[in-house]
C-alpha positions in Angstrom: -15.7 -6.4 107.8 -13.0 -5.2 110.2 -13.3 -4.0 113.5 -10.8 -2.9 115.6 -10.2 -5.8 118.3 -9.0 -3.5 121.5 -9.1 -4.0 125.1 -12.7 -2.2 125.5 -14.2 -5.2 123.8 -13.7 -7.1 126.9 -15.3 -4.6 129.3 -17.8 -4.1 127.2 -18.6 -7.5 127.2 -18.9 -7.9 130.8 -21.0 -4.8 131.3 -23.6 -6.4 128.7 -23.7 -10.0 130.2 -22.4 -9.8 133.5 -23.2 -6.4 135.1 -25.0 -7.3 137.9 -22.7 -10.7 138.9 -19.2 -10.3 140.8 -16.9 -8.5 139.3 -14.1 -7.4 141.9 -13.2 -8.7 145.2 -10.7 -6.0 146.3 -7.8 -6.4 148.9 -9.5 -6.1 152.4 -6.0 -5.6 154.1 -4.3 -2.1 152.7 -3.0 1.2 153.8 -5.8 3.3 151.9 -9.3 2.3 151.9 -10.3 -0.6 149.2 -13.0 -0.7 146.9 -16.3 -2.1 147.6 -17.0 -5.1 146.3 -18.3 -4.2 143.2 -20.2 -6.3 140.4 -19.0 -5.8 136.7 -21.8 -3.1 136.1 -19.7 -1.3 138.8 -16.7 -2.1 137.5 -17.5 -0.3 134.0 -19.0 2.8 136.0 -15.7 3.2 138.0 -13.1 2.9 134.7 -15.5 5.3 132.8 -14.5 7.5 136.2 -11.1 7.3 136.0 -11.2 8.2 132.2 -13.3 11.8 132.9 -10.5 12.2 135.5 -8.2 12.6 133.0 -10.0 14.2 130.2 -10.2 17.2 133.2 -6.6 16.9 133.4 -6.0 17.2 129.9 -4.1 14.3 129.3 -4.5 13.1 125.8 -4.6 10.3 123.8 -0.5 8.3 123.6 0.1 10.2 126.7 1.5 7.8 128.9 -0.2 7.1 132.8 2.5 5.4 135.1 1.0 3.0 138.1 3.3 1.8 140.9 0.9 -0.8 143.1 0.7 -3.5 144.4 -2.2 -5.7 143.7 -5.8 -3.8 144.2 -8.9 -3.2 142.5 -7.7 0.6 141.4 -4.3 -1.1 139.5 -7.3 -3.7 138.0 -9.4 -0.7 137.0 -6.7 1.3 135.8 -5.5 -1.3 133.3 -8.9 -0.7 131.1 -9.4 2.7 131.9 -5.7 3.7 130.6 -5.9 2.0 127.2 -9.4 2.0 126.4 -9.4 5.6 126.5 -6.3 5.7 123.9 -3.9 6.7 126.6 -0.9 4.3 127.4 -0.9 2.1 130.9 3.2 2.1 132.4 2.4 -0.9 134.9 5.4 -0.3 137.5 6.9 -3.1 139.6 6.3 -1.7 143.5 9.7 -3.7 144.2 11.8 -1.1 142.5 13.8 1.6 144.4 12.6 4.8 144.4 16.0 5.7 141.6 14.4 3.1 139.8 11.3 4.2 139.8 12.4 7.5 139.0 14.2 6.4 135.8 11.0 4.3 134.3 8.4 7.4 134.7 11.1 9.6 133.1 11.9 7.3 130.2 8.2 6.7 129.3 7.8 10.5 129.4 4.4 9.6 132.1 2.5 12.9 132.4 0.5 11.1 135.5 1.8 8.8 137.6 -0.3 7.1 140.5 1.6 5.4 143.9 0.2 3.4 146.1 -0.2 5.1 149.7 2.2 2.0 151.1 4.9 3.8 148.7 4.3 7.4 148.7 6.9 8.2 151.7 8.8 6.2 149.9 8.4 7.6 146.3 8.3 11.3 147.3 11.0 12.2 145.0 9.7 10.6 142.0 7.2 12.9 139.8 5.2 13.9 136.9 2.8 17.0 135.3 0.4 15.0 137.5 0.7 12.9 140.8 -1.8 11.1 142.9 -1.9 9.1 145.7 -4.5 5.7 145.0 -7.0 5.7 147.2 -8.9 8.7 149.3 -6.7 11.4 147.2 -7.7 9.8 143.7 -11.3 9.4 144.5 -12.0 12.9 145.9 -9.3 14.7 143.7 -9.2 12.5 140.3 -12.0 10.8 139.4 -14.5 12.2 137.9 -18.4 10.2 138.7 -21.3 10.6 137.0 -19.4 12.7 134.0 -19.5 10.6 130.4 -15.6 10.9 129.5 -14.9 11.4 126.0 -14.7 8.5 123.5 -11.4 7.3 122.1 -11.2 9.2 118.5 -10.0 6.8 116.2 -9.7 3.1 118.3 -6.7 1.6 116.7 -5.5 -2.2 117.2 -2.1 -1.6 116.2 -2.0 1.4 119.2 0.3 0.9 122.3 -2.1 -0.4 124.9 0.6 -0.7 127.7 4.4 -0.1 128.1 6.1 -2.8 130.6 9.1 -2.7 131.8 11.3 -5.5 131.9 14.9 -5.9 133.1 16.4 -7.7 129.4 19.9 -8.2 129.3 21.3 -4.6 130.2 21.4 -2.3 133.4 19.2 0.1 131.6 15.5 -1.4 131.3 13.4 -1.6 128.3 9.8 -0.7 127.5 7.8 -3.3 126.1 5.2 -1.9 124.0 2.1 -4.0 124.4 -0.5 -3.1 121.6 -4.1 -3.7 122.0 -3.9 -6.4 119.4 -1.3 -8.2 121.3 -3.1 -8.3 124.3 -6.6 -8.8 122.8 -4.8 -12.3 120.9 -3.2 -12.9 124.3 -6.1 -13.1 126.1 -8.0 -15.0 123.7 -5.5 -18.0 123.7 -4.9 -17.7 126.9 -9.1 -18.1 128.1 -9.2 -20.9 125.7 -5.9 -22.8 127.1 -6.8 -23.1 130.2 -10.9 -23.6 129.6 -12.2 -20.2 131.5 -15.6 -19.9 131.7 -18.4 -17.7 134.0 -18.5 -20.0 136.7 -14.5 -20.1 137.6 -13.3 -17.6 140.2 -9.9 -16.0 139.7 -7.7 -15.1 142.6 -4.9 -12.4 141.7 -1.6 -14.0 143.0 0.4 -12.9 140.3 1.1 -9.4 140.2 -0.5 -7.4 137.6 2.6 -5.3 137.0 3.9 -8.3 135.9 2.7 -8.3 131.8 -0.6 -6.7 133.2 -1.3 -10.1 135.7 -0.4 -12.3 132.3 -3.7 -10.7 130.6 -5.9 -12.3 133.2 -7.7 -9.5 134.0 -8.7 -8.4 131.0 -10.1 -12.2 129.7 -11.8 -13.1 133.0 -13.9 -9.8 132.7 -14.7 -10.5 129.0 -16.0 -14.3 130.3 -17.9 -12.9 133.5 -15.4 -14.4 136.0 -15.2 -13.3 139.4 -11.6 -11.8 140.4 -10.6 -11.4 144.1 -7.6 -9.9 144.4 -4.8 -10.6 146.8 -2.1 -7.8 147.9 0.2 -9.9 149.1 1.3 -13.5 148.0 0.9 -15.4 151.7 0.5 -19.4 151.0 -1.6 -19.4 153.9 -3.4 -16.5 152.9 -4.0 -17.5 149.4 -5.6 -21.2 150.8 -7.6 -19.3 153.2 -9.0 -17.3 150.0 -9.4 -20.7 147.6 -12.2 -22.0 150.8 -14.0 -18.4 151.2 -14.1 -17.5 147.9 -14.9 -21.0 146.1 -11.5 -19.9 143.8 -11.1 -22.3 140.4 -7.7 -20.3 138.6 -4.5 -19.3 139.8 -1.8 -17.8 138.0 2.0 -17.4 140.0 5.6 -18.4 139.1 7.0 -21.7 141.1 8.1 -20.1 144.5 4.5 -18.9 144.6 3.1 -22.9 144.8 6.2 -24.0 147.0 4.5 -21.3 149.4 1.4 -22.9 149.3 2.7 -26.7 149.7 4.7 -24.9 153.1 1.4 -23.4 154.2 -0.8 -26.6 153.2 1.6 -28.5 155.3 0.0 -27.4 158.6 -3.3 -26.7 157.4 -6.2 -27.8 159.5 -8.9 -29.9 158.1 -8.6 -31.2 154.3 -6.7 -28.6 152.1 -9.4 -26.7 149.9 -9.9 -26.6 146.3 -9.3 -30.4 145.5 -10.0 -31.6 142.3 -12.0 -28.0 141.4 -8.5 -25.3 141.4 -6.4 -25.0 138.1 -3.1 -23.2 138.4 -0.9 -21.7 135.8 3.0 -21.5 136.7 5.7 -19.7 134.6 8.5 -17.5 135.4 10.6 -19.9 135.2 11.1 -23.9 134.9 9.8 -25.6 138.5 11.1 -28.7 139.4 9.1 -32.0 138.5 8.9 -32.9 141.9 6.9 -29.1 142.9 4.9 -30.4 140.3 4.6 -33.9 141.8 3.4 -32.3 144.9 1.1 -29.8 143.8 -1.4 -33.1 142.7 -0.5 -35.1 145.4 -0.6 -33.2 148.5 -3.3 -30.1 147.1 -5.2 -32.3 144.8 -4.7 -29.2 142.4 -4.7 -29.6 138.3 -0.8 -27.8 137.3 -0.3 -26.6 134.3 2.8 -24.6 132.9 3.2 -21.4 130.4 6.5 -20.1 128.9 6.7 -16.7 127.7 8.2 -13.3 128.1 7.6 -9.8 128.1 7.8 -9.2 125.1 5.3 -11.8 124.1 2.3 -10.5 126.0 3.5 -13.4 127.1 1.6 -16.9 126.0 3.8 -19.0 123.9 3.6 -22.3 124.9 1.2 -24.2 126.7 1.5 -27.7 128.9 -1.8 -29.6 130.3 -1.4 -33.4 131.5 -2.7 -35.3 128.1 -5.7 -38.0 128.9 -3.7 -40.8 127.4 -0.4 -39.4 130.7 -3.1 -40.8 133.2 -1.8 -44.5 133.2 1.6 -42.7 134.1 3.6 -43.2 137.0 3.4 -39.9 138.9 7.3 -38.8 138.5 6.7 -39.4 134.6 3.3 -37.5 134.5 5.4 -34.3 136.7 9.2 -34.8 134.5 6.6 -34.4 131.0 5.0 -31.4 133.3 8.1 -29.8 133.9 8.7 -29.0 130.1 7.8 -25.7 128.6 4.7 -27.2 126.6 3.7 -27.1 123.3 3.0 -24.1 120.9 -0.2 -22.3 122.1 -3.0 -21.7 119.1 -1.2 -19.1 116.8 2.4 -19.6 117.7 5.5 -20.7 115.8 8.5 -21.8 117.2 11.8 -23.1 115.7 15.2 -23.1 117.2 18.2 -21.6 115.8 21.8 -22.9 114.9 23.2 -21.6 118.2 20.4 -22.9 120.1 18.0 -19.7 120.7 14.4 -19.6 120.8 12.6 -17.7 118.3 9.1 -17.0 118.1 6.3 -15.4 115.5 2.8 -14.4 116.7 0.4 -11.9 116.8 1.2 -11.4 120.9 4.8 -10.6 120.1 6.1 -6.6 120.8 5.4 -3.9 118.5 9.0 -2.6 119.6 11.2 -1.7 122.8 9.8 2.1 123.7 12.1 4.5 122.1 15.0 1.9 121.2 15.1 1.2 117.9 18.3 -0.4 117.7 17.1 -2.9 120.8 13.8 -3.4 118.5 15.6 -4.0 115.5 17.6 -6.7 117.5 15.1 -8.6 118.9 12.9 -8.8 115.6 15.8 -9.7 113.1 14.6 -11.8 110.6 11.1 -11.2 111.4 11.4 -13.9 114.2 11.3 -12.9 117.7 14.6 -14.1 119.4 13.3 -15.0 123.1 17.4 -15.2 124.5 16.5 -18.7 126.1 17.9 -21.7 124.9 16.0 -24.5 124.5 14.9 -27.6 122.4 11.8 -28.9 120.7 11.1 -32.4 121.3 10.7 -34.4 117.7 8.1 -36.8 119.0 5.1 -34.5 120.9 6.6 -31.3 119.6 7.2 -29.9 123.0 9.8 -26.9 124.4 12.0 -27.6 126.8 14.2 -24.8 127.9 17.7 -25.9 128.8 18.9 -22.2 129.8 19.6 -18.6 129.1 21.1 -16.8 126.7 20.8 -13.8 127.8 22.6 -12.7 131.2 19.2 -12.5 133.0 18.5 -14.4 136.4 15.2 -15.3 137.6 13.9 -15.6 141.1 10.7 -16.0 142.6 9.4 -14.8 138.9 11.2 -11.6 138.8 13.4 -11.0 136.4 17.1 -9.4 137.5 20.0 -8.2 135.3 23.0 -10.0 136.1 24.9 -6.9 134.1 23.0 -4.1 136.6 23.9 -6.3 139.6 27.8 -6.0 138.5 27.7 -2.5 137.9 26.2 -1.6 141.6 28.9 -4.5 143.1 31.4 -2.8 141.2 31.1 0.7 142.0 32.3 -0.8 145.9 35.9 0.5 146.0 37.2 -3.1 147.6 36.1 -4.6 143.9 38.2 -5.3 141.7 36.3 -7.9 139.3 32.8 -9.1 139.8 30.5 -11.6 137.9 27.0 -11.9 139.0 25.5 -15.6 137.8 22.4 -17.7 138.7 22.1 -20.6 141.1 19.5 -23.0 141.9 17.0 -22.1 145.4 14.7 -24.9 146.3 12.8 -22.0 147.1 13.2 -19.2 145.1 14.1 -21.4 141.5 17.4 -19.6 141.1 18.8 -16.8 143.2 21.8 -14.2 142.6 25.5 -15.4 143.3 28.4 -12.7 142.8 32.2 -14.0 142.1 34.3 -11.3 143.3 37.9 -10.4 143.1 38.7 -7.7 145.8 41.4 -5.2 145.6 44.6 -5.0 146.4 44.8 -4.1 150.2 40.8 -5.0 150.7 41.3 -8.2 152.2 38.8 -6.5 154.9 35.4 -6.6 153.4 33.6 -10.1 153.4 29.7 -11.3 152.0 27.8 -9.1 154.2 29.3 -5.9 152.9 29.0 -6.7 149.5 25.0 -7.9 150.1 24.3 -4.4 152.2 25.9 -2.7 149.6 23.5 -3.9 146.7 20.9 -3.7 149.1 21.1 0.5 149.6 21.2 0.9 145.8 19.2 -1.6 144.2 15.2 -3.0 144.7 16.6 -5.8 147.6 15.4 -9.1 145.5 18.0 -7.9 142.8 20.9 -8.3 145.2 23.2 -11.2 145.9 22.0 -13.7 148.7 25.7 -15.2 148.2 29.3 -13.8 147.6 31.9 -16.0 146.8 35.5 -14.2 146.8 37.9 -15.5 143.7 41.8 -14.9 143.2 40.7 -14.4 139.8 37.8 -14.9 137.6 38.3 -17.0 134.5 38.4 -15.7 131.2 38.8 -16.6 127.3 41.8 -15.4 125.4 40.2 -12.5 124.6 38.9 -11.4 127.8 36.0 -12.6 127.8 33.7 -13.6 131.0 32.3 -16.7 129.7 29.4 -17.5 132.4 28.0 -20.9 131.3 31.6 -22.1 132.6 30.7 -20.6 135.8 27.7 -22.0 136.7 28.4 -25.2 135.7 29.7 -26.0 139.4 26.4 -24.8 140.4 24.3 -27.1 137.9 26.5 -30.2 137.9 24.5 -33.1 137.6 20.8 -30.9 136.7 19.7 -31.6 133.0 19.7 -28.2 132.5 20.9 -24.8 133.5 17.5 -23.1 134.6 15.4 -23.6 137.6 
């Protein structure tokens, strides 16, 4: 027997075993009016909602629904309703400029696309066949209650559940197409890895644009777990949430903890969550001694992912190992600090030249509508992740050492050194630019552009540069530091070769990411 394993499977799931128990805690603190709490019973009656909505708008099944939100319960509700109806979810990062924007709704060809009310000023100029405000608009005007929406024809595992959008290794970004397979297997690893079960309570502090919130929503509803969701990562904010809410899980990339240890640092009273909260970090490699401090000053179990994208995105795993307890503390966080080992399902192997590849059933069915990029990224029927890295012989563990591709991340998001040269270089005072990466205590790494200025510019200095990146790019993307150059190095054949100009930058660091 073979049944279709899609994303309705976990809905369904919840509806039958946990309708009347929590389901959604929405965001109290928004520009539109949240969501009642709403138990998973609820939950099922409000996608089922959505779905009607858009059968009376004639949108059909493959046609694509674009989201740009921050964390709420309608972005939750809208990643099942979307796909389990046959339709394709376009999760759009909020952080984006409205060109930006603009660009990802066109090249997904979305025939709806919903804005948060915080952005709809904002977003004005971006469109599709059909545009709604979240919020009062979409639940006088879209939804559709009490109306039985029509049942996905043919449910398909090998469909496009979701498109995300990541920033890769050009200026132009590319459409991950997530299929319901991918995240189904995803999920299931995932909710295994880090031991979910009915009595946990998750708190949303990763986005869910980001690789739909890692999966997360879509296991904790098939396990009965109780999400609250957070807007707006705040340290303070998020401990505040772990004591009201009784929260167990936590997923967030390393400037997202460091915010917490700030916060827990004038904390009154003991810091909740002690020995009871898990947290998952990825997005990029955190320093052993965040780890250090996560268990010694929060009392918090850490545990770190590595993944992409592309990879829906669980690819390795790494949990403190019973027989690491006799450790001294800086050995237990350095082994930490390592990318982990393969989760269930996964192979890994590294290349001659040092590249990460990958094979599983959560890898990409294919970059939307670039087959060449697909074709690239899937050569040799081995996923090529554009991370450098190296498996440990003895315990079989990754460790990334750095990036192949020109990609930079801070805070978690990813940002295209190439698109950051481009927008420096279209400023008439530059005459050469290279964008690289740099280590942030805070942020992991954050942008540094190299510039050469024109003859006769000797005028412009940092903060014209920065302000000019900042009026045409989303304002994480641009530099937070320009350093001005005679000239920038280069091999005999006019090459830029970047590794030789971080290496200033990383002297002394066992490896080139942060």
């Amino acid at each position: 027997m073979r049944i279709p394993m899609t994303v309705t499977d976990f809905l369904d799931r919840a509806e039958l075993g946990f309708s009347s128990s929590p389901g959604v805690v929405d965001e109290p603190y928004q520009p539109g009016p949240p969501v009642p709490e709403s138990t998973y019973g609820r939950l099922g009656e409000r996608v089922r909602a959505w779905q009607a909505g858009f059968d009376a708008l004639g949108v059909g099944e493959g046609e694509r629904v674009a989201v740009v939100s921050h964390n709420s319960a309608r972005m939750l509700e809208l990643l099942f309703a979307v796909p389990m109806s046959g339709r394709i979810c376009v999760p759009v990062n909020f952080r984006l400029r409205p060109e930006e924007v603009d660009y990802l709704v066109r090249q997904s060809g979305a025939s709806v696309l919903l804005v948060d009310p915080e952005l709809d000023e904002s977003l004005a100029g971006v469109t599709a066949r059909h545009r709604f405000v979240l919020g009062t608009q979409t639940e006088g005007e879209l939804m559709r209650f009490g109306v039985e929406p029509r049942p996905w024809s043919k449910p398909d595992e090998d469909a496009t559940a979701t498109i995300n959008y990541t920033s890769g290794t050009t200026a132009r970004p590319k459409g991950v197409q997530l299929t319901h397979r991918n995240i189904w297997v995803n999920g299931l690893t995932f909710g295994l890895h880090t031991r979910v079960w009915e009595r946990d309570v998750y708190l949303h502090t990763l986005p869910m644009f980001h690789c739909n919130g890692w999966g997360m929503p879509y296991v904790m509803a098939g396990l009965g777990v109780k999400q609250v969701v957070l807007r707006k990562v705040d340290g303070a904010e998020i401990l505040r949430r772990v004591e009201e809410h009784g929260v167990t899980l936590m997923c967030g990339a390393p400037a997202v903890w460091n915010a917490v240890l700030d916060a827990a640092a004038t904390w009154e009273g003991q810091v909740p969550g002690r020995d009871r909260v898990r947290i998952v970090c990825a997005g990029a490699p955190p320093p052993s001694r965040m780890i250090q401090r996560v268990g010694e000053e929060l009392g918090w179990e850490f545990t770190q992912i590595y993944g992409l994208t592309e990879t829906s995105p669980l690819l390795t795993f790494n949990r403190a190992r019973p027989e690491d307890a006799q450790l001294p503390a800086e050995e237990r966080a350095r082994k930490l600090s390592r990318a982990g080992l393969p989760a269930l399902g996964v192979k890994l192997k590294v290349a001659g030249s040092g590249e990460v590849l990958a094979r599983s059933n959560v890898v990409l069915d294919g970059y939307w509508d670039k087959p060449q990029e697909t074709a690239a990224a899937l050569e040799d029927d081995w996923f090529h992740t554009g991370d450098g890295g190296s498996v440990d012989e003895g315990d079989g563990h990754l460790t990334i050492s750095d990036r192949k591709k020109d990609v930079i991340i801070t805070g978690g998001e990813n940002v295209s050194s190439i698109e950051v040269e481009d927008t420096i270089f279209s400023h008439p005072a530059v005459a050469e630019v290279a964008v690289i990466g740099v280590p942030h205590e805070k942020w992991g790494e954050t942008v540094k552009a190299l510039v050469v200025l024109a003859e006769g510019a000797a005028g412009v200095g940092e903060a014209d540069i920065i302000a000019h990146c900042k009026e045409r790019m989303a304002g994480y993307k641009a530099p937070t530091s320009v350093e001005f150059l005679e000239a920038i190095p280069r091999t005999a054949t006019g090459k830029i070769q970047k590794f030789k100009l971080r290496q200033p930058y990383w002297s002394g660091r066992e490896r080139e990411v942060n």
